[in-house]
N, C-alpha and C positions, 0 to 999 in steps of 0.2 A: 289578975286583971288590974293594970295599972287607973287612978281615978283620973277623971279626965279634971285638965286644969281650969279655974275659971276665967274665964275671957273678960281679955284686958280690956276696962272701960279708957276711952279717949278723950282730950280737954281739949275741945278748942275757944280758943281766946277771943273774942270779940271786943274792937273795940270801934268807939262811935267817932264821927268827928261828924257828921251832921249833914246837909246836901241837901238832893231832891226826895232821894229815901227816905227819907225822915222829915219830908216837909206836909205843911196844913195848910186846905184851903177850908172857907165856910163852904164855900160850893161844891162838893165833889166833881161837878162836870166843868169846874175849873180849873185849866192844868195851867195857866199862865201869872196867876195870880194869887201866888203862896208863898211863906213863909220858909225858909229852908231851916233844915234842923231841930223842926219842934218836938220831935217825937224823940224817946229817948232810946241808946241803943237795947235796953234791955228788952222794955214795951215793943221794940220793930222787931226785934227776932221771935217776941212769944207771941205775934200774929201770925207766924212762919206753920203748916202744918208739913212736920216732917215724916208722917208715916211712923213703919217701923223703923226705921233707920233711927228713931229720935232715942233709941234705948241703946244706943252704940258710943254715945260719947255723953261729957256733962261740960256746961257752958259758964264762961267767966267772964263777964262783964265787964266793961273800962269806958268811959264817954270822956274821950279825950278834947272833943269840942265839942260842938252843934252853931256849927255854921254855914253860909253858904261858901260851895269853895275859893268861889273867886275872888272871896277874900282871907285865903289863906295865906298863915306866913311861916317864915322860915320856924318860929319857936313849935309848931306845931310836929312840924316834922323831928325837932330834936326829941321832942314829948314821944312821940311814936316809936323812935329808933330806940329810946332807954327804957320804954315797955319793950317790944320786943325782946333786946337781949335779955332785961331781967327774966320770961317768961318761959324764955330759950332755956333755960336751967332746967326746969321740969321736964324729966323724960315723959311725966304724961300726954305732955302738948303735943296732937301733931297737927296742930294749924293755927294761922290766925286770918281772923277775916273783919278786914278793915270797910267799912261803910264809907261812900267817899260821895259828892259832888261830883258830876262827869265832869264838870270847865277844865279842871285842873288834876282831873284823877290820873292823864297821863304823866305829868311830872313828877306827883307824886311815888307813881308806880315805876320809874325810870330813877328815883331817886333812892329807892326802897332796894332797885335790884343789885345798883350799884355797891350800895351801903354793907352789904348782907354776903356780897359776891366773896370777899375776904375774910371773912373771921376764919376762927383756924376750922379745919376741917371739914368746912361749909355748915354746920352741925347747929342750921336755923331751921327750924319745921317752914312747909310750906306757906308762904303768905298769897293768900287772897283779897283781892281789891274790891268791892260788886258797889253797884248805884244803881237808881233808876232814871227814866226820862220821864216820870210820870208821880207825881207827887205821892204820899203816903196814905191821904186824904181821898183823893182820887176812887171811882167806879169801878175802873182797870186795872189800878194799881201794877205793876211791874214789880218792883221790889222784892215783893215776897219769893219770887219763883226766883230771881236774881239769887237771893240768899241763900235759899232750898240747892239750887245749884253747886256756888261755891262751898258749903256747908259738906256736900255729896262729894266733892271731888277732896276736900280735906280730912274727911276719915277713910277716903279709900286709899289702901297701900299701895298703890299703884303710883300715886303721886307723893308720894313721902319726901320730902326735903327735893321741892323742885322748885325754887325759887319764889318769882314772885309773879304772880300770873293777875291778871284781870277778868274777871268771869262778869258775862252782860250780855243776856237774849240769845242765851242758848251756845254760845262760843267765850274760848278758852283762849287767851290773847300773852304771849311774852310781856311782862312790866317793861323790859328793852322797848320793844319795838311798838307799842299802842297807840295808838290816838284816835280822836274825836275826827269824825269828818262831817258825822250830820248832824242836824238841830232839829229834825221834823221824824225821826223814825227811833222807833225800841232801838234797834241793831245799829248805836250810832257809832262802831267803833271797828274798825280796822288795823290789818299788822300790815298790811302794803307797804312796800314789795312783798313780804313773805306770805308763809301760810298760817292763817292759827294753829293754837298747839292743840284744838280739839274742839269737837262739838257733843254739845251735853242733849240728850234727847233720850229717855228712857234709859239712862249710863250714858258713861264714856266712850267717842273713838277717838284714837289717837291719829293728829297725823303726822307726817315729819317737822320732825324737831329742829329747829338751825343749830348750829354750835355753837358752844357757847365756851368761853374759857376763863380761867383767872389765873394769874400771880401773885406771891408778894406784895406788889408796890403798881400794879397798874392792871386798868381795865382792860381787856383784850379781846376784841370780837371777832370773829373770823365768820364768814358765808359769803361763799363762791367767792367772787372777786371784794370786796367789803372787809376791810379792816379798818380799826381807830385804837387809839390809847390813850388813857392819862393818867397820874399819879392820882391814888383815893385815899383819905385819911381812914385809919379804923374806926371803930365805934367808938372807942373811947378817945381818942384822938380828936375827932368831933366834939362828944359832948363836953369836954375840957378847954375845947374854944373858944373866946368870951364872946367875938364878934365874927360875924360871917361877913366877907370881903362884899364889896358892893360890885356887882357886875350888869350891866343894862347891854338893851340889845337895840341896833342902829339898822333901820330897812334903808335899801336903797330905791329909789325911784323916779317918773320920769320928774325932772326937773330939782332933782334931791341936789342938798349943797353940805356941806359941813357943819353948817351951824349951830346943828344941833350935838354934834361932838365937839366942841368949843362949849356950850353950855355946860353938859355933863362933866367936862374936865374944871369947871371953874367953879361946879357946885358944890358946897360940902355938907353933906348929909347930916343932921342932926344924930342921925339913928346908924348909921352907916359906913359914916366920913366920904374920903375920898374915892374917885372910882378908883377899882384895883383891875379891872376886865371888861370886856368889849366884844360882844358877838353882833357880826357882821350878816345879817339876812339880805343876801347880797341875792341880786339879776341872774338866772341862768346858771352857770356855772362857778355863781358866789360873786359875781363880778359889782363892780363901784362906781359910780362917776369920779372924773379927775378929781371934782373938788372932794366929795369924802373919801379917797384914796388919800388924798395930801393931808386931810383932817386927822384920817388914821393912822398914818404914819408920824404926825404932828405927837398924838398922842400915845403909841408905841414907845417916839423918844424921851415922853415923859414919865414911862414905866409901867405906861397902863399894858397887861397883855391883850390881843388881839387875836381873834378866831375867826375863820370864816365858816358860813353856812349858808344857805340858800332857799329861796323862797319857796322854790320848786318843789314839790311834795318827794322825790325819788332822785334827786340829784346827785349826780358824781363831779365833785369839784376837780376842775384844774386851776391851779394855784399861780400865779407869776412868778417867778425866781427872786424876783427884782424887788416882791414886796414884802416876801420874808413875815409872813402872818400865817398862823398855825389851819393847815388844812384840814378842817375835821368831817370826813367822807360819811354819810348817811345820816346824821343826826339834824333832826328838826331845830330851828333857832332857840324853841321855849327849853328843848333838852340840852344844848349846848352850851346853854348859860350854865346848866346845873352842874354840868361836866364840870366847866372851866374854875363855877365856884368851890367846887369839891377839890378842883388842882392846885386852886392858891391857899385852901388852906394844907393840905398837903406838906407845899411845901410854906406853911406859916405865913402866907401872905394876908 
């Protein structure tokens, strides 16, 4: 009788950057009026009661900030991306779970999936994103059961190296496709148009999954009619970057003129320098008034690149021939800046 082997314990990585989860009020029946980020990652997850499952894996700590996210900035996410890969080395890891601010968790999570899409052999444990809408401090608190969840889907085999997903009020969300839609409920997050990748309620169900693909040297998304692409640096590629290109993003509206693209081409950033990129949260079908159409073409010919996207939550852009600005089909404006900064530096812009 052969002995039986011991069963592999699992790591997963936690790490803090600070938010609503992690925030304190004096009040507990104060959800509006707290501090974001006071609580530390290690303190927020050893409130978590995980059952037996808590004897299945051992936990490693990293408090990469504690802020709120809406003031997050780009060095944060380099901080994140060169934990991760470092952590990626250990075959014990099979997850990580990032604590985030909802403001800004979709970028984050769109930035994370992007990043990770490429290394060789895809060979990143699964990342998990969770927050609450409900401070730490808090009666209710949200949070915990947030983490309990993500925490549940990252030692389960079932999800082993599946990207990067967003776990929040019981649903399992693509990093691609996520966002914020409400500011008044737990469940403020939707993959619209798709479906989530799952709802957590006593385990896992799956539901259909969208496709999802990568190459080389660019993004590539396919579902049903839905494709986009752009050039992604590697990881290290990135982190070897000195400077992230500056790209802002220009709404169109009733009575909107150019001036405000005239401004940003004549400002130069302390931190930043010149603009290098230009996403377009254009009317309907990405569309412009004359005068910032001529604004953006003004500043096209001065090198800046140009993207369009649309205000419209679910829009499919038609492009003009005539204006020669990169049509980028289903990406939110806050995500197509991230694209487009990701393509210039790509290509060293």
């Amino acid at each position: 009788m052969q002995p039986q082997s011991a069963k592999k314990i699992k790591k997963v990585v936690f790490f803090g950057t600070g938010g609503t989860i992690s925030g304190l009020s004096d009040d507990p029946n104060d959800t509006l009026n707290y501090t974001a980020g006071g609580v530390g990652i290690a303190e927020l997850a050893s409130q978590v009661r995980m059952g037996s499952s808590a004897n299945d894996f051992v936990s490693v700590f990293e408090q990469i900030a504690q802020i709120d996210s809406k003031d997050l900035q780009f060095p944060i996410w380099t901080q994140l991306i060169e934990r991760i890969k470092y952590w990626a080395h250990d075959p014990a890891v099979c997850g990580f779970l990032i604590t985030h601010g909802t403001d800004t968790i979709e970028e984050t999570a769109f930035f994370l999936a992007v990043m990770t899409a490429f290394e060789k052999n895809h060979d990143i444990p699964t990342i998990a994103l969770t927050c609450a809408m409900l401070p730490a401090s808090s009666t209710n608190a949200d949070g915990p059961q947030n983490i309990k969840d993500a925490v549940g889907l990252l030692i389960d085999d079932a999800w082993t190296k599946s990207g990067v997903v967003v776990v929040c009020a019981g649903e399992v969300h693509r990093g691609e496709f996520v966002q914020k839609i409400y500011t008044d409920r737990l469940n403020a997050f939707s993959s619209l148009p798709y479906e989530s990748l799952a709802t957590i309620k006593d385990g896992i169900s799956l539901n259909k999954k969208p496709l999802l693909q990568a190459n080389s040297n660019s993004f590539n998304h396919v579902s049903n009619e839905l494709r986009f692409d752009f050039d992604c640096p590697s990881i290290d590629d990135l982190l070897n970057h000195k400077e992230w290109p500056r790209v802002d993003i220009i709404h169109n509206y009733v009575n909107s003129s150019g001036d405000m693209i005239h401004a940003l081409l004549n400002y130069q950033s302390p931190s930043s320098g010149s603009l290098r990129g230009l996403v377009l949260a254009g009317t309907g079908m990405g569309t412009a008034s004359e005068s910032v159409t001529k604004a953006l073409k003004s500043a096209q010919s001065a090198g800046v690149l140009i993207w369009q996207s649309s205000r419209c939550a679910f829009a499919v852009l038609n492009v003009r021939d005539d204006l020669n600005f990169y049509d980028f089909h289903g990406l939110t404006p806050v995500k197509a800046r991230i694209a487009l900064t990701l393509h210039l530096i790509a290509n060293k812009g």
